[in-house]
BALOBA-1460 file (C-alpha; in Angstrom, 3 decimals):
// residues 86
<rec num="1" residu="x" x="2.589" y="30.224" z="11.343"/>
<rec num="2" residu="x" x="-0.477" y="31.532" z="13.597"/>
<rec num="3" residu="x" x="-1.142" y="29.428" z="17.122"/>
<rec num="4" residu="x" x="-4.062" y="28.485" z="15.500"/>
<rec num="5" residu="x" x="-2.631" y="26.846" z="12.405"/>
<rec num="6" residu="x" x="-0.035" y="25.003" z="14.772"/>
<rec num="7" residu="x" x="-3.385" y="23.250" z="16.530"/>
<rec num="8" residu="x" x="-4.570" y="22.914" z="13.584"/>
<rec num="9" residu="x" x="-1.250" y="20.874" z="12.464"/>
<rec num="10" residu="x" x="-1.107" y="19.398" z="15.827"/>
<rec num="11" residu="x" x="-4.901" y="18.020" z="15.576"/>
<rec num="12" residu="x" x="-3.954" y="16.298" z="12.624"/>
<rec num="13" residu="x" x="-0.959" y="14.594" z="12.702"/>
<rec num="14" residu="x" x="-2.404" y="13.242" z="15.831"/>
<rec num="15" residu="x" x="-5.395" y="12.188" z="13.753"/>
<rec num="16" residu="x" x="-2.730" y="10.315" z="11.586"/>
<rec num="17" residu="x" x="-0.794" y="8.574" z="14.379"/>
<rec num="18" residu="x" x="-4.140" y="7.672" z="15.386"/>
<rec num="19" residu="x" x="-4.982" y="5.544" z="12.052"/>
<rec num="20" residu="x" x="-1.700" y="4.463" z="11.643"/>
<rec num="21" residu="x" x="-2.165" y="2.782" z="14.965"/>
<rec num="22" residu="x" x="-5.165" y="1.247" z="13.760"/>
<rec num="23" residu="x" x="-4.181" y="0.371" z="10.437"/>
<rec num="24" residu="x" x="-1.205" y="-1.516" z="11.646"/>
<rec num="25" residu="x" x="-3.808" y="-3.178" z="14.638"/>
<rec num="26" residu="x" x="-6.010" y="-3.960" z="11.468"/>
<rec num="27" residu="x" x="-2.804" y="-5.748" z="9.723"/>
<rec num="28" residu="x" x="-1.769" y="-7.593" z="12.590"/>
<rec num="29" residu="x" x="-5.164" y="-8.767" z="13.942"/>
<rec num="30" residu="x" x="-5.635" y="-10.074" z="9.859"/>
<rec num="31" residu="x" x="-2.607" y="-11.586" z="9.630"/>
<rec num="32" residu="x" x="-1.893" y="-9.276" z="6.797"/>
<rec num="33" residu="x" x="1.609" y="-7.412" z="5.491"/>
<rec num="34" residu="x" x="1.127" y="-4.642" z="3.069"/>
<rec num="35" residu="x" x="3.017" y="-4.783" z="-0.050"/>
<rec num="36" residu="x" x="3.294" y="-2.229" z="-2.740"/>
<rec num="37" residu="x" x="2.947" y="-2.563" z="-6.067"/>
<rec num="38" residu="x" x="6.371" y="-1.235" z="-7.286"/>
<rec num="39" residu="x" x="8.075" y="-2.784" z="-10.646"/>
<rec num="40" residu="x" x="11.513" y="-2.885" z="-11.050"/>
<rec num="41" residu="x" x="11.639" y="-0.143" z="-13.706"/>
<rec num="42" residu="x" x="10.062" y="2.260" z="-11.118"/>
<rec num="43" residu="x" x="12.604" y="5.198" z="-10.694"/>
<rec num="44" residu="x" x="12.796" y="5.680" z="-7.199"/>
<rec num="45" residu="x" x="13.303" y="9.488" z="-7.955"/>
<rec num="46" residu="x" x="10.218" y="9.529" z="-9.394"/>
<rec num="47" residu="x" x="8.382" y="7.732" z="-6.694"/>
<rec num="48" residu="x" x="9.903" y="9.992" z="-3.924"/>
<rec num="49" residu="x" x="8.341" y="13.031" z="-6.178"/>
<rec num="50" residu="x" x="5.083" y="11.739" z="-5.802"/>
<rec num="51" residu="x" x="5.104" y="10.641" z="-2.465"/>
<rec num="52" residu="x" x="6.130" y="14.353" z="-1.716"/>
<rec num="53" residu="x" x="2.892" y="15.130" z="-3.750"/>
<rec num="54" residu="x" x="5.002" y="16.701" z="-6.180"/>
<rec num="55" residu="x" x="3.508" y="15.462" z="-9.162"/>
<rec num="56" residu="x" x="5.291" y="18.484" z="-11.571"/>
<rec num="57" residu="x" x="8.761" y="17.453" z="-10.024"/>
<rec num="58" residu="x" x="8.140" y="13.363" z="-11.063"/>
<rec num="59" residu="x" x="7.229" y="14.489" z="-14.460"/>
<rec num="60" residu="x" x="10.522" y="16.855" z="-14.892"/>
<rec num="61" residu="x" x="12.434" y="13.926" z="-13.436"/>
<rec num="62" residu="x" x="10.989" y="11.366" z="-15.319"/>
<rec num="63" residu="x" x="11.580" y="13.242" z="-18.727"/>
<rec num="64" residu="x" x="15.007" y="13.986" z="-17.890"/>
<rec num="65" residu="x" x="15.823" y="10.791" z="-17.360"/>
<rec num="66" residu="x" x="13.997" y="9.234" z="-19.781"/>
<rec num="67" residu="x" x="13.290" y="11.863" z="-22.614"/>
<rec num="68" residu="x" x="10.277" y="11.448" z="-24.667"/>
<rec num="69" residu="x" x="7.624" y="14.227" z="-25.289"/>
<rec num="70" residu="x" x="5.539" y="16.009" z="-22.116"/>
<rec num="71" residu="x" x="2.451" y="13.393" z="-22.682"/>
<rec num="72" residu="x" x="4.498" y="10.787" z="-22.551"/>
<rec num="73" residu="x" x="5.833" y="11.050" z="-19.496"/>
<rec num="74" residu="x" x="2.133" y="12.765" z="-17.535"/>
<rec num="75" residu="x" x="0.710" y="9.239" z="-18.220"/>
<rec num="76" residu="x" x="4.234" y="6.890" z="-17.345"/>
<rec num="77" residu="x" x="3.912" y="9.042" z="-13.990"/>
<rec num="78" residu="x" x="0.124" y="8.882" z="-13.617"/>
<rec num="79" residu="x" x="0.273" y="5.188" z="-13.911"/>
<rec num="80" residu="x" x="3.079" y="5.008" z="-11.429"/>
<rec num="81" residu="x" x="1.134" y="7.091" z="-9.228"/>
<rec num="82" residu="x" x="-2.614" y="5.247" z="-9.491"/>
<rec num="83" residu="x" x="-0.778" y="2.033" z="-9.014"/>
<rec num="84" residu="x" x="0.921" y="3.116" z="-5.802"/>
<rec num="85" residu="x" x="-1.704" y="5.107" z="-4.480"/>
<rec num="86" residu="x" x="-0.082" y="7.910" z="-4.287"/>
């Protein structure tokens, strides 16, 4: 990785502590405690996939565990994934 693509890396993850800081300032000042929308029949598997923006990997996992044609399972994860945001 070039010095430059380190500041880049560097400039943005302090970008992100940055919001994070204000997002939780934001929840406290509100009185507010994020919840997400997770059901029970989530597979956690699956959820780790897409928070690792690995949408390809959910899919695979979800179909392994759960069978069922290739459709199938793009719009089980894509509904997992709208729901949580991800």
């Amino acid at each position: 990785m070039s010095t430059e693509e380190q500041r880049e890396l560097y400039l943005l993850k302090s970008r992100i502590n940055k919001l994070e800081k204000q997002i939780e300032y934001l929840y406290t000042h509100l009185g507010v405690t994020f919840v997400e929308d997770t059901h029970s029949s989530d597979d956690p598997d699956v959820v780790n996939a897409l928070r690792s923006r690995n949408v390809i990997e959910a899919i695979k996992v979800y179909r392994a565990k759960n069978g069922g044609g290739l459709a199938q399972a793009k719009m089980a994860v894509e509904e997992v994934q709208a729901r949580l945001g991800l």
